[in-house]
TORMAR-604118 format. One record per atom (N, C-alpha, C, O, CB): x, y, z. Coordinates in pm, whole numbers, plus 32768, in hexadecimal, padded with zeros to 4 digits. Glycine has a CB too. Layout:
N
XYZ...
END
This chain:
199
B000C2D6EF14B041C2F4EE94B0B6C297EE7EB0C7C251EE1AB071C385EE8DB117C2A0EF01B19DC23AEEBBB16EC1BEEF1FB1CDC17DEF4BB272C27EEED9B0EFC197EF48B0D0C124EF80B0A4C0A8EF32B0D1C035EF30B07AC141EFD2B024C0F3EEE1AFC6C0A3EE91B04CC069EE0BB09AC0A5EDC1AF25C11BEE4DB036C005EE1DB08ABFB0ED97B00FBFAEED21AF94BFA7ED1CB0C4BEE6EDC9B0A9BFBBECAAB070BFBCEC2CB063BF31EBE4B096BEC4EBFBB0BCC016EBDEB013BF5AEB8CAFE9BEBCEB62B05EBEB3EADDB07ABF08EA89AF19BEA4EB24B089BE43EAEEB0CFBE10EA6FB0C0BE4EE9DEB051BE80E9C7B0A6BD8BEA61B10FBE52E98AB0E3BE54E912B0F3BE0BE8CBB167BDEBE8AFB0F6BE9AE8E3B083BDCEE88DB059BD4BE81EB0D4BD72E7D6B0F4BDE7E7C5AFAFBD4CE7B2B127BCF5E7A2B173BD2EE71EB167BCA0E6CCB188BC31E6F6B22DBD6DE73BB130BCBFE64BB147BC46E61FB195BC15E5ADB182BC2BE535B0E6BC1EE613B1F4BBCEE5E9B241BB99E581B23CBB8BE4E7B1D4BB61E4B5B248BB3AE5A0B2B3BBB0E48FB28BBBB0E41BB299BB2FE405B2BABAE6E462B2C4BC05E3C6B282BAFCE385B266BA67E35CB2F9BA78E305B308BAC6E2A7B1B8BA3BE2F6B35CBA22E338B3DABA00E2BCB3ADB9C0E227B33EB98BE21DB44AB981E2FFB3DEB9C4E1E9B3C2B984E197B421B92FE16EB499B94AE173B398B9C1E14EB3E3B8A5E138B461B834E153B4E2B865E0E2B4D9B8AAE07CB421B772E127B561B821E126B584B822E0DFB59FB7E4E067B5F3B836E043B5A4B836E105B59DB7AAE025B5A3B784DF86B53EB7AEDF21B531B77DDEB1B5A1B6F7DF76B4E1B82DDF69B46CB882DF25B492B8C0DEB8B4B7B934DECAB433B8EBDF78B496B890DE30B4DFB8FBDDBDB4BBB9B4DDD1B46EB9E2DE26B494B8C6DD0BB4F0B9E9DD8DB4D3BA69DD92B467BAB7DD39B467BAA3DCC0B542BA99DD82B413BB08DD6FB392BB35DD52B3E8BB74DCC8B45ABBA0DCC1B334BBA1DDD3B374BB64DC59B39ABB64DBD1B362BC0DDBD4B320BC3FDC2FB347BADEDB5DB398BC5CDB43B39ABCDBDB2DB339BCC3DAFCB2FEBC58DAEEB3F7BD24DAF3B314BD6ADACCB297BD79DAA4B296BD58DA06B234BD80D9C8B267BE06DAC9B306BD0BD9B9B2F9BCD8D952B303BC20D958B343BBDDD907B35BBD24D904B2BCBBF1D9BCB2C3BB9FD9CDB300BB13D9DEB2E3BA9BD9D9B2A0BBB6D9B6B383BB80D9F9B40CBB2AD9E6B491BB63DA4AB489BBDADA68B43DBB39D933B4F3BB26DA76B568BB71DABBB5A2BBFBDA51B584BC01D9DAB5F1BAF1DAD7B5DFBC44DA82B62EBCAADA42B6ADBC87DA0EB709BC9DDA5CB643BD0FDA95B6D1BC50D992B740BC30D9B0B7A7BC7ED9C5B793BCF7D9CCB75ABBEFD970B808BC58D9D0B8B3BC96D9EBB8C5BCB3D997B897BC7ED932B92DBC53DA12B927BD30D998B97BBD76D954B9E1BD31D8E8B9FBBD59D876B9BBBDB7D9B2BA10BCC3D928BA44BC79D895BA14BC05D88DBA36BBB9D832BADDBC61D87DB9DCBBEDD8CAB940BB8ED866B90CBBCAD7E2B8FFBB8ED778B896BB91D8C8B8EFBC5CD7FFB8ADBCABD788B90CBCC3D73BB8EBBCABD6C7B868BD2AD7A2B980BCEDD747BA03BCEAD6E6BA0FBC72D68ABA1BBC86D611BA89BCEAD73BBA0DBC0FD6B2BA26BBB5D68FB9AFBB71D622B9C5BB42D5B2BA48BB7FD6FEB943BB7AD65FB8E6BB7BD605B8D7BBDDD562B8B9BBC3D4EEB886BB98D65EB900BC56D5B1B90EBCB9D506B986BC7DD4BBB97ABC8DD441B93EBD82D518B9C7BC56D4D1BA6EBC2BD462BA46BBCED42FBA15BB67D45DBB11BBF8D4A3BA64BC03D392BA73BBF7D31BBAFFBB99D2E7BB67BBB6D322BA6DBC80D2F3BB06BB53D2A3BB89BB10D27CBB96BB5BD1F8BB45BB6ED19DBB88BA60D26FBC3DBB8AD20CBC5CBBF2D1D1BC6BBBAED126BC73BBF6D0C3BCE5BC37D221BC6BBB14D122BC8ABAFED09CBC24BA92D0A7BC15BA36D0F7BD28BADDD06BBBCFBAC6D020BB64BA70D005BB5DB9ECD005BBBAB9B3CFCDBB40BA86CFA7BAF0B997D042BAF6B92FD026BB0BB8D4CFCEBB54B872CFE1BAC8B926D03CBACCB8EFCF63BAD2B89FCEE2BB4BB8F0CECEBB3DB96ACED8BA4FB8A1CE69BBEFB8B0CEA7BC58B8EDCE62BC58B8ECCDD9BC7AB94BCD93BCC6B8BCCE85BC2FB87CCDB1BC38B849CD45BBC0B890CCD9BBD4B8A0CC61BC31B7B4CD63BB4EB8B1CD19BAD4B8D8CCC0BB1AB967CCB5BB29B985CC3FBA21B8CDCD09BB53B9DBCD1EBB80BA50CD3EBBE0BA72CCA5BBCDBAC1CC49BBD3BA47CDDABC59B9FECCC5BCB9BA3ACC5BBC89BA40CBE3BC90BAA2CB98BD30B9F7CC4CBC49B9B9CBC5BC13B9A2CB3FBBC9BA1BCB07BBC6BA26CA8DBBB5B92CCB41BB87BA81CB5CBB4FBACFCB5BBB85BB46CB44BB5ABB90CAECBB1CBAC3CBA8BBE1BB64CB8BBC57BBF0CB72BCAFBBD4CAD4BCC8BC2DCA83BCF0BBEECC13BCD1BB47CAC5BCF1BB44CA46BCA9BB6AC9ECBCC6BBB8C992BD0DBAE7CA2ABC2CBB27CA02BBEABB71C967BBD2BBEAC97BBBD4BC21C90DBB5BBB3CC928BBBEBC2FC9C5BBB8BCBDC9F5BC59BD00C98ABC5EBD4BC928BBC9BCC0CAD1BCABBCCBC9C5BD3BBD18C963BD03BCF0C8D6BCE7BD42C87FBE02BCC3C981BCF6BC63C8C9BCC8BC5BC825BC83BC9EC7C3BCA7BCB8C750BC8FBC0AC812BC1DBCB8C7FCBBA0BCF5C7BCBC00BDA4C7DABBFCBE07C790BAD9BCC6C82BBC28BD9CC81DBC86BE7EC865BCF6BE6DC7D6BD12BECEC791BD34BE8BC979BD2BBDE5C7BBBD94BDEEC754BD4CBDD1C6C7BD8CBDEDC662BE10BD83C773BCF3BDACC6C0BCD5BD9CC64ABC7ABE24C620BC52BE37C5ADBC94BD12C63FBC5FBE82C696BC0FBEFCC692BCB6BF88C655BCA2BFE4C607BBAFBF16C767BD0ABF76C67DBD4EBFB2C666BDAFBF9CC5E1BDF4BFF8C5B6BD72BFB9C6CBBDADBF2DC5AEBDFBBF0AC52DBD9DBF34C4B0BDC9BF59C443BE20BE60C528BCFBBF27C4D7BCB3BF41C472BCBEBFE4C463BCBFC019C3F4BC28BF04C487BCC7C030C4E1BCD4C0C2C4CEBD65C0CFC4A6BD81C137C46BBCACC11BC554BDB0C08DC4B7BE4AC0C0C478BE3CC0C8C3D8BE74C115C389BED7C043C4A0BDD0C04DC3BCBDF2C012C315BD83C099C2CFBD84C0AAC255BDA7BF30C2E8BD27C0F4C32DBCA9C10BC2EEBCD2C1A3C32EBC74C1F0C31BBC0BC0A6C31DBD43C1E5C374BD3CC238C3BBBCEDC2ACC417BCF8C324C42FBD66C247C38FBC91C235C43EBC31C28FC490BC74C283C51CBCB0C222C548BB88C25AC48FBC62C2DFC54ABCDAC321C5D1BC73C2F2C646BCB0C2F4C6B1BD04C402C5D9BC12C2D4C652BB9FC29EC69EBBF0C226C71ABBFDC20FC792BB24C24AC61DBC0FC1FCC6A1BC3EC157C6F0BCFAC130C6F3BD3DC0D1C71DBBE4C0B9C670BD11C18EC6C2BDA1C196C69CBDEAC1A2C769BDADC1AEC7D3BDBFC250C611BE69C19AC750BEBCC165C7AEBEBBC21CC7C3BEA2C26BC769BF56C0EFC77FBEE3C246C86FBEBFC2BDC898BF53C308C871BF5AC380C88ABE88C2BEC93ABFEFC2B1C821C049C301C7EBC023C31AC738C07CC33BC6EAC0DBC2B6C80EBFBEC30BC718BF8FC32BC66ABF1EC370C66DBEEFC38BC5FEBF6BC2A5C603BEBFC3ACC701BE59C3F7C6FCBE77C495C70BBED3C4CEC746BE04C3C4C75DBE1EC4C1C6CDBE16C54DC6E2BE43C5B8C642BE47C578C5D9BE89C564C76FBE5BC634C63ABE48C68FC599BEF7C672C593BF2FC63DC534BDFEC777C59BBF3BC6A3C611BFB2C69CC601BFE2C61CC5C2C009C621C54DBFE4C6B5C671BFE2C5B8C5FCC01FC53BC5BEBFDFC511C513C018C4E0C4B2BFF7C4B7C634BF86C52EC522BF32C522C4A1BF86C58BC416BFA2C569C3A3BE7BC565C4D0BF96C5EDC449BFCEC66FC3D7C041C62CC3DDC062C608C36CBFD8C72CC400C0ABC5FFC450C13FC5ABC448C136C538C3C1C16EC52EC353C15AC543C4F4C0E2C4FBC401C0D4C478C38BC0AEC4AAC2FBC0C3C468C295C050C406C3B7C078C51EC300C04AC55BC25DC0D4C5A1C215C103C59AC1A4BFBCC5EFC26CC0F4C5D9C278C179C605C236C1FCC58CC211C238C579C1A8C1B5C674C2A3C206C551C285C299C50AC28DC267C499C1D1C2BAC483C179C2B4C480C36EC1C5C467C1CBC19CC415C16CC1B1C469C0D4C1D7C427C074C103C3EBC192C198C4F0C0C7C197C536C055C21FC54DC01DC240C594BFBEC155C5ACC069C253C516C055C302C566C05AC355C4C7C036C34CC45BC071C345C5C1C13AC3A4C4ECBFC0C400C485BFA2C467C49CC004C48AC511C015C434C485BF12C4A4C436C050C4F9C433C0B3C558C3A6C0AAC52DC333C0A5C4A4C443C135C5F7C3D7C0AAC648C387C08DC63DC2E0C0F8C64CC26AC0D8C6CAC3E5C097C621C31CC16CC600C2C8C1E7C59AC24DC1ABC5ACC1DDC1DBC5B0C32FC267C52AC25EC140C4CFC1D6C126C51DC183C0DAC501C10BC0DFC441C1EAC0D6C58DC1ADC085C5CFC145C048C656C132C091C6C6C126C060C5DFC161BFB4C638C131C0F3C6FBC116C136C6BFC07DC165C72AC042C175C755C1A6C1FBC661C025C181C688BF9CC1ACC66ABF58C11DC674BEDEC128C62CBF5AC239C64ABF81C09BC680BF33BFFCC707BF2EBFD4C742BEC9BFAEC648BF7BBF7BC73BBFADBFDFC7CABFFFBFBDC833BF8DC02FC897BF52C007C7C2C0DEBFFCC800BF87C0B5C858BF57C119C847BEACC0D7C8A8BE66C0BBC81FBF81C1D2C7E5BE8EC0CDC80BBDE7C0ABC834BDD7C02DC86CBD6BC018C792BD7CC0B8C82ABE26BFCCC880BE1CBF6EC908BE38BF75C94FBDE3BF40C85ABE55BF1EC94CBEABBFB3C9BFBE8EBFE1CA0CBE2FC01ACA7EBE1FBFEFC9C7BEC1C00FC9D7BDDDC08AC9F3BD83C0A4C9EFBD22C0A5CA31BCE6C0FAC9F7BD85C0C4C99DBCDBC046C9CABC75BFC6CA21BC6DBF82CA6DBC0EBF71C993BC6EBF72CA1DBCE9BF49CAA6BD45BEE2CB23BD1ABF2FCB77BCD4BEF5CAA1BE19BEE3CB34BD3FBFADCBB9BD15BFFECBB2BCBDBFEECBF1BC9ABF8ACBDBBD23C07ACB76BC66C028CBA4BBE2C052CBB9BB92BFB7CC1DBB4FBFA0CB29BB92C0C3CB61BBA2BF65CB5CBB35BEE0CC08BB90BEABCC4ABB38BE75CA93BB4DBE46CC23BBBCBEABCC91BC47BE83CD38BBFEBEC9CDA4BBF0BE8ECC4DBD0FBEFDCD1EBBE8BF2BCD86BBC5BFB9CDF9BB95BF70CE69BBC9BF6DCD4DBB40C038CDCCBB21BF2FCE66BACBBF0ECE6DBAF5BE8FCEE1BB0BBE6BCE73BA12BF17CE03BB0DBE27CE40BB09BDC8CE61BB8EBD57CE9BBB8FBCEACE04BAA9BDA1CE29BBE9BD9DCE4FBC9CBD8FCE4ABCF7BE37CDE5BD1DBE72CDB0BCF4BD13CEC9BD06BE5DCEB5BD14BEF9CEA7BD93BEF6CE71BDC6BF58CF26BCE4BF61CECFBDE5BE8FCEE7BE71BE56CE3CBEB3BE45CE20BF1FBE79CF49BE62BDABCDDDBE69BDFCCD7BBE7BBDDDCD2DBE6BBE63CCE5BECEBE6ACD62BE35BD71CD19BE1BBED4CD19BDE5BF2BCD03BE71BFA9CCB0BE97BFFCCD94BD87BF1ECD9FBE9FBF6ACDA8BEFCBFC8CD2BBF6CBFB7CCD6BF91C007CE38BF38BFBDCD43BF8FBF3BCCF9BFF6BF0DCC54BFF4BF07CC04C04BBEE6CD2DC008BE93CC45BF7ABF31CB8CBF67BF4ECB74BF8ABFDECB0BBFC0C001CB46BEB1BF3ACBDDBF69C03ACBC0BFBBC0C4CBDDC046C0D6CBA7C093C126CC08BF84C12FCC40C062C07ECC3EC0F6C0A0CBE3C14BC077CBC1C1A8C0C0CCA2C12FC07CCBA5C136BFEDCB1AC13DBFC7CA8CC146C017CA33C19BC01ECB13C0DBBF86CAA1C0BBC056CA41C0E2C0C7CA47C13BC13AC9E4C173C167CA28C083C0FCCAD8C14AC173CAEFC1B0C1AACACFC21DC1A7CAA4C25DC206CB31C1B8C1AACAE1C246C12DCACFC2C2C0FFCA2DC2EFC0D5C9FFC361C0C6CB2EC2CAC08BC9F7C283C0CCC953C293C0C6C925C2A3C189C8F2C2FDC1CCC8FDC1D6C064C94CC23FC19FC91DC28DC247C94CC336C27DC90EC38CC2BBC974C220C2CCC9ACC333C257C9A4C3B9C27FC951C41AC215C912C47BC23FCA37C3E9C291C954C404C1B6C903C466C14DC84FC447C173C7EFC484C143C934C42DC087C84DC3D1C1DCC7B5C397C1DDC7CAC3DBC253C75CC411C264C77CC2E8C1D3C816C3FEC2B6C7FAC450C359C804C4E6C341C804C52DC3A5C87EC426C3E0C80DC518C2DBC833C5BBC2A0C7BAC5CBC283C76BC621C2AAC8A0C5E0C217C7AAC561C22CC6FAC59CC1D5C655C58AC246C5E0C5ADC237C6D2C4FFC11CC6A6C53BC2BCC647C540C306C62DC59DC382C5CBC59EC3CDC643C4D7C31EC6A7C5F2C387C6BBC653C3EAC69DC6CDC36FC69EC73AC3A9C763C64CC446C68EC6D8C31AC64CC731C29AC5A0C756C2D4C567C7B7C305C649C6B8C1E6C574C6AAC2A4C4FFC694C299C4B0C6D0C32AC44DC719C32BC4F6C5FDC277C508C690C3BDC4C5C6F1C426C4BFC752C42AC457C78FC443C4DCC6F7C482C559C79AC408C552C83BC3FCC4DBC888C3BAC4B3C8F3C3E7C5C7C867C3AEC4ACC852C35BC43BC8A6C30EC3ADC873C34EC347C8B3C335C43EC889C259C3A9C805C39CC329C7E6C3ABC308C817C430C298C81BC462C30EC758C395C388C841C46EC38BC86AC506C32FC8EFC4EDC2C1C8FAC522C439C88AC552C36CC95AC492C356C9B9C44FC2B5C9D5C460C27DCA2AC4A7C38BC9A0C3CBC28DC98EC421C211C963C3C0C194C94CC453C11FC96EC463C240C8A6C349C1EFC908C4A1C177C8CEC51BC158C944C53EC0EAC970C51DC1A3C86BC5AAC1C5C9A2C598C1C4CA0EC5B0C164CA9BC587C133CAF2C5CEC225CA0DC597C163CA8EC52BC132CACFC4D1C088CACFC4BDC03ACB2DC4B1C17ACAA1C468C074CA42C4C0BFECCA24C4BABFC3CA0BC522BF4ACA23C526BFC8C9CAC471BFFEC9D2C5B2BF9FC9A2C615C003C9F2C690BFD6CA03C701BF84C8DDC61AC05DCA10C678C084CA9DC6D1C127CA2FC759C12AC9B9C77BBF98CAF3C759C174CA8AC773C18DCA40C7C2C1C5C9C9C80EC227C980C804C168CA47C7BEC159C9D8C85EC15FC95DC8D3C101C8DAC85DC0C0C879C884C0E9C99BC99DC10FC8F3C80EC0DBC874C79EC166C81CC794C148C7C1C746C0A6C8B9C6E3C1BBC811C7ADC22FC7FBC78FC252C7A7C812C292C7D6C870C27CC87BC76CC238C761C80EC250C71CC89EC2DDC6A6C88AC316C693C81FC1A8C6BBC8D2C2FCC66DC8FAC36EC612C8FBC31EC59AC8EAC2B1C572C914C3D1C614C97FC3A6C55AC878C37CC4F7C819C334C52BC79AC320C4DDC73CC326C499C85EC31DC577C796C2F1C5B4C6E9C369C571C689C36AC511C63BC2FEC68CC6D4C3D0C5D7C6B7C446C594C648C45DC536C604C473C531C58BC49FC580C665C456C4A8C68DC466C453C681C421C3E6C636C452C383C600C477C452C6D0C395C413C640C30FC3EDC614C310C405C589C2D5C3A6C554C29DC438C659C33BC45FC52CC35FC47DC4D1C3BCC442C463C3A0C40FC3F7C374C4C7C4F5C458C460C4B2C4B3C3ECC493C485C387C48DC472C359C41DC50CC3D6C4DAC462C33DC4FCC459C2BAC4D9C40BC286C45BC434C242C3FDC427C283C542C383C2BFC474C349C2B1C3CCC38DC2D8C36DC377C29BC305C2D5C2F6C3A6C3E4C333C366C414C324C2CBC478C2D3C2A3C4B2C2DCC237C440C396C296C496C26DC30FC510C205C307C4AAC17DC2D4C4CBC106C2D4C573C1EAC3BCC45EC19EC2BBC403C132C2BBC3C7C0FEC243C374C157C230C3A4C150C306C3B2C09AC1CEC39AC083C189C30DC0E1C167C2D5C114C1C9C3AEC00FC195C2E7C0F2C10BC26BC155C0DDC214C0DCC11EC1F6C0DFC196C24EC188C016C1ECC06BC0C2C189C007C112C196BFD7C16BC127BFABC188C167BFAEC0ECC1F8BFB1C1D8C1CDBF93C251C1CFBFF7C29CC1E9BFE1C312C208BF38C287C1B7C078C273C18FC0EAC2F4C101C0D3C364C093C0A6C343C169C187C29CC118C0EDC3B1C071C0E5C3FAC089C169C44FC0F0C1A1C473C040C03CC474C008C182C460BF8CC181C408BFB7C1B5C355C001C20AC325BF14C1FBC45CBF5AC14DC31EBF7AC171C293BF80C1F0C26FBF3DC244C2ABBF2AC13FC241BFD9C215C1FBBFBAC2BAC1E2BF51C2A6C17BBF3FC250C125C047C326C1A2BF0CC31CC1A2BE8DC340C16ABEB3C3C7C0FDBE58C40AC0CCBE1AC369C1F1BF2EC3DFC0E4BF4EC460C04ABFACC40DC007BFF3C3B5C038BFABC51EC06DBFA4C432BF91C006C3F5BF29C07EC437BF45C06CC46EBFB1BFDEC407BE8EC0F4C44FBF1BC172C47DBEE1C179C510BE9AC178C51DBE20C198C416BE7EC181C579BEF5C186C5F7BEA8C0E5C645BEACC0D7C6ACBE6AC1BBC5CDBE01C07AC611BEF4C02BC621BF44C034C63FBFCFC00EC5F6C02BBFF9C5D5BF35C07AC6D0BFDCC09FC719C061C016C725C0C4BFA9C740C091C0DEC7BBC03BC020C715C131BFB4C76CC177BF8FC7F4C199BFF5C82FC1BCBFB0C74DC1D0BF37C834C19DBF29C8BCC18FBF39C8FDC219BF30C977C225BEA7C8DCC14F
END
């Protein structure tokens, strides 16, 4: 038993493989690449190539957005209109503040006539002179009375019809300002005549 010797065991060497043997390809017939190999491959350049074809492009984009919104100012369809002239509220604002004679549309005629009046006045009636500014004076404040009038009743009025939280910040202002404003260069055009209230 511990006399008889055992016979060797065959072992046979594995075969190296040389080295400069590339590496056995995946089963897509190619290496795997790396992690920022593949990164690198997905990125995108964040600003288009063509600059020049791009802007040219965003411009007419505003052009054609501004020429979409002047035609709804002149034609008052609220569709295309700027998102501070959309909606019932702003619409009933503009119907009222337009129906309503308001001292505020003639204060920039009244103001340059006054002050012509001064100045042509200056040297050679200083007296008269005087009395064209105080004039105007006295129209601005009678033009900031009649326009704190005009909100008061329309504040009223919103309330009344659309309840509320219809009344939002910047109403006022939105208001005022149009009635400081020549009748024809209002925008969006008014769409009621003079003494044509809204209901």
């Amino acid at each position: 038993m511990f006399g008889r010797s055992k016979e060797p065991l065959s072992v046979t060497p594995a075969l190296a493989e040389p080295a400069g043997a590339p590496e056995s390809p995946s089963g897509k017939g190619r290496p795997t690449p790396k992690r920022k190999e593949a990164e690198a491959a997905n990125k995108r350049p964040l600003v288009p190539t063509d600059r020049k074809g791009a802007a040219k492009a965003a411009r007419q984009a505003q052009r054609e957005q501004r020429d979409r919104e002047y035609k709804a100012m002149q034609t008052g369809d609220e569709r295309f209109m700027p998102a501070k002239d959309r909606g019932p509220v702003r619409r009933f604002v503009r119907d009222w503040v337009d129906a309503r004679w308001s001292l505020g549309e003639l204060f920039l005629p009244v103001a340059l006539v006054a002050l012509v009046a001064q100045f042509a006045l200056a040297q050679m009636a200083p007296l008269f002179a005087f009395y064209a500014i105080v004039v105007l004076y006295l129209y601005v404040l009678a033009a900031v009375v009649d326009g704190w009038l005009l909100w008061r009743g329309l504040k009223r009025r919103i309330i009344e019809k659309f309840g509320p939280n219809a009344v939002i910040k910047g109403t006022a202002m939105y208001a005022v300002l149009r009635a400081f404003q020549i009748r024809p260069s209002r925008m969006p055009k008014p769409q009621v005549k003079h003494g044509q209230k809204p209901s």
